[in-house]
C-alpha positions in Angstrom: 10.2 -3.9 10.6 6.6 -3.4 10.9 4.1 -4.9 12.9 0.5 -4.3 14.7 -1.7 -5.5 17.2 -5.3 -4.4 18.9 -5.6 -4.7 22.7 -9.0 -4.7 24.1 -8.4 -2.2 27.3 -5.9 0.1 29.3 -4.8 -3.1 31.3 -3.5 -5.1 28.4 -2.1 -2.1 26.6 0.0 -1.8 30.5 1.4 -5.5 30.1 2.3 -4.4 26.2 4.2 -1.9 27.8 5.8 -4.6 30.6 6.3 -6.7 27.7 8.5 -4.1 25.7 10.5 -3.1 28.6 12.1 -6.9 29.4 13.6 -6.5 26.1 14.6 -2.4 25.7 18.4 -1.8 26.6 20.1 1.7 27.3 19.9 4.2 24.9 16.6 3.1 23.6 14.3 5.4 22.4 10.6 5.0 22.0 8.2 7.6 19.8 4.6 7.7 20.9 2.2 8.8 18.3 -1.4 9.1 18.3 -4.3 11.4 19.4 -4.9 13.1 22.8 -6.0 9.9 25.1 -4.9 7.2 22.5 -3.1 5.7 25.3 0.7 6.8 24.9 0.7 7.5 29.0 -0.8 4.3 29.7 1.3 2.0 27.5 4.8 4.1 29.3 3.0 3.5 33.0 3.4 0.0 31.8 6.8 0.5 30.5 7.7 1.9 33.9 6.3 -1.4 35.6 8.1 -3.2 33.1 11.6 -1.4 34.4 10.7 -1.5 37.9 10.6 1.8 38.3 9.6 2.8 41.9 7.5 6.0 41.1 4.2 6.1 39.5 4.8 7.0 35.4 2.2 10.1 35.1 2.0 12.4 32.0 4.9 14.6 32.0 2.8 17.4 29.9 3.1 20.4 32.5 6.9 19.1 33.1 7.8 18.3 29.6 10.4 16.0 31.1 10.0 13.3 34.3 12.9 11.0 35.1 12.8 7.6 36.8 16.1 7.0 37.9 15.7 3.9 40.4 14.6 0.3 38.2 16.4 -1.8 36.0 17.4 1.6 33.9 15.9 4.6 34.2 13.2 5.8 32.1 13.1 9.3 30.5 9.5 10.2 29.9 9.1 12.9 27.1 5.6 15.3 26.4 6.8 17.3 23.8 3.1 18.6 23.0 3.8 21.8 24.2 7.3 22.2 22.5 5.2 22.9 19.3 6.7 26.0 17.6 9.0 26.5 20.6 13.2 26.5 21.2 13.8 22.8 22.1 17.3 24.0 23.0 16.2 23.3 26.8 18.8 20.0 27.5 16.4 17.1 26.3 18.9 15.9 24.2 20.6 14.9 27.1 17.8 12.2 28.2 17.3 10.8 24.9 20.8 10.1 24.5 20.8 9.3 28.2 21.8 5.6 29.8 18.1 4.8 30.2 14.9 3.9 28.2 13.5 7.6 26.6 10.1 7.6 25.4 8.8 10.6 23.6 4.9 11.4 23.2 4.7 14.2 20.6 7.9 13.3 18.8 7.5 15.4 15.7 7.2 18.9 18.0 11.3 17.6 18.8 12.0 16.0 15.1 15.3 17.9 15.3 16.3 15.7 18.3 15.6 12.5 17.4 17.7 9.6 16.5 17.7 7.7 13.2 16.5 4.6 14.4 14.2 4.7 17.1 10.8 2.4 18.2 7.7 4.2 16.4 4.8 2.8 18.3 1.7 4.6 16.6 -1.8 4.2 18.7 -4.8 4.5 16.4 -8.3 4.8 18.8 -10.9 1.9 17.7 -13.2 2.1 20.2 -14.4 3.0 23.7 -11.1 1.2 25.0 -10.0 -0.1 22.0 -6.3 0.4 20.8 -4.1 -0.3 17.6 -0.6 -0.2 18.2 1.6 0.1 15.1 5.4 -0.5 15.7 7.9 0.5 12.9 11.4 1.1 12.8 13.8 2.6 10.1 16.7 -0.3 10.7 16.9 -3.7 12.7 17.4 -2.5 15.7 14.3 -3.4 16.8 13.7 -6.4 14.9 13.1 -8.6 18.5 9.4 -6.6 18.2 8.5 -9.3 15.4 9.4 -11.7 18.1 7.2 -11.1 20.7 3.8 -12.9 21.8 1.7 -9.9 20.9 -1.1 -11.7 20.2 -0.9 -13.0 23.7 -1.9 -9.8 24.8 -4.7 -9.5 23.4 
């Protein structure tokens, strides 16, 4: 599965995030990729909206970790920037094979973690406020992505 779309501003990439989580069951996992400010906090603080989390979604990167436990299932937010050359022996395995939605910015600093088949959402910068997002998965699990009213969104 692979599929794109371009999203004008942070408040659509937000409802791409709502729009993802009315479809993401437990034991989803979601990889952000893209530069510092692409948008991987904004599109999860829609994510969060999308669960009905209670709690603001902020950048986890001074926690590594932050858990939303009270929504429709609680969300696992991942920064793994600073995990870069580090021991990742420090329990995240736990969330991302948790009962919730996990979503990982900086995947590849916790490759070693990571499931086989997990949502790849890559967020290429194409202007001031300008976003690609690039979704990929290895298998089907994910195929309901070539489903949705993306270009809705934009």
């Amino acid at each position: 599965m692979k599929r794109s779309v371009i999203l004008p501003d942070k408040e659509q990439t937000k409802a791409l995030g709502r729009l993802l989580a009315a479809h993401f069951m437990p034991g989803d996992v979601v990889l952000l990729s893209g530069d510092l400010g692409a948008g991987k906090t904004t599109l999860t603080s829609g994510i969060g909206q999308g669960l009905n989390v209670e709690s603001e979604v902020i950048s986890p990167t001074f926690n590594i970790l932050r858990c939303y436990f009270k929504g429709r299932l609680p969300l696992y937010h991942i920064d793994a920037y600073r995990l870069e050359g580090q021991n990742i022996e420090i329990g995240l395995d736990e969330a991302i094979e948790g009962d919730g939605v996990c979503v990982i910015e900086w995947p590849q600093f916790i490759e070693p973690l990571l499931p086989d088949d997990p949502l790849q959402i890559e967020i290429y910068n194409r202007g001031e406020n300008t976003r690609e997002f690039v979704f990929s998965c290895p298998t089907d699990r994910y195929d309901w992505v070539n489903n949705l009213p993306l270009e809705d969104l934009g």
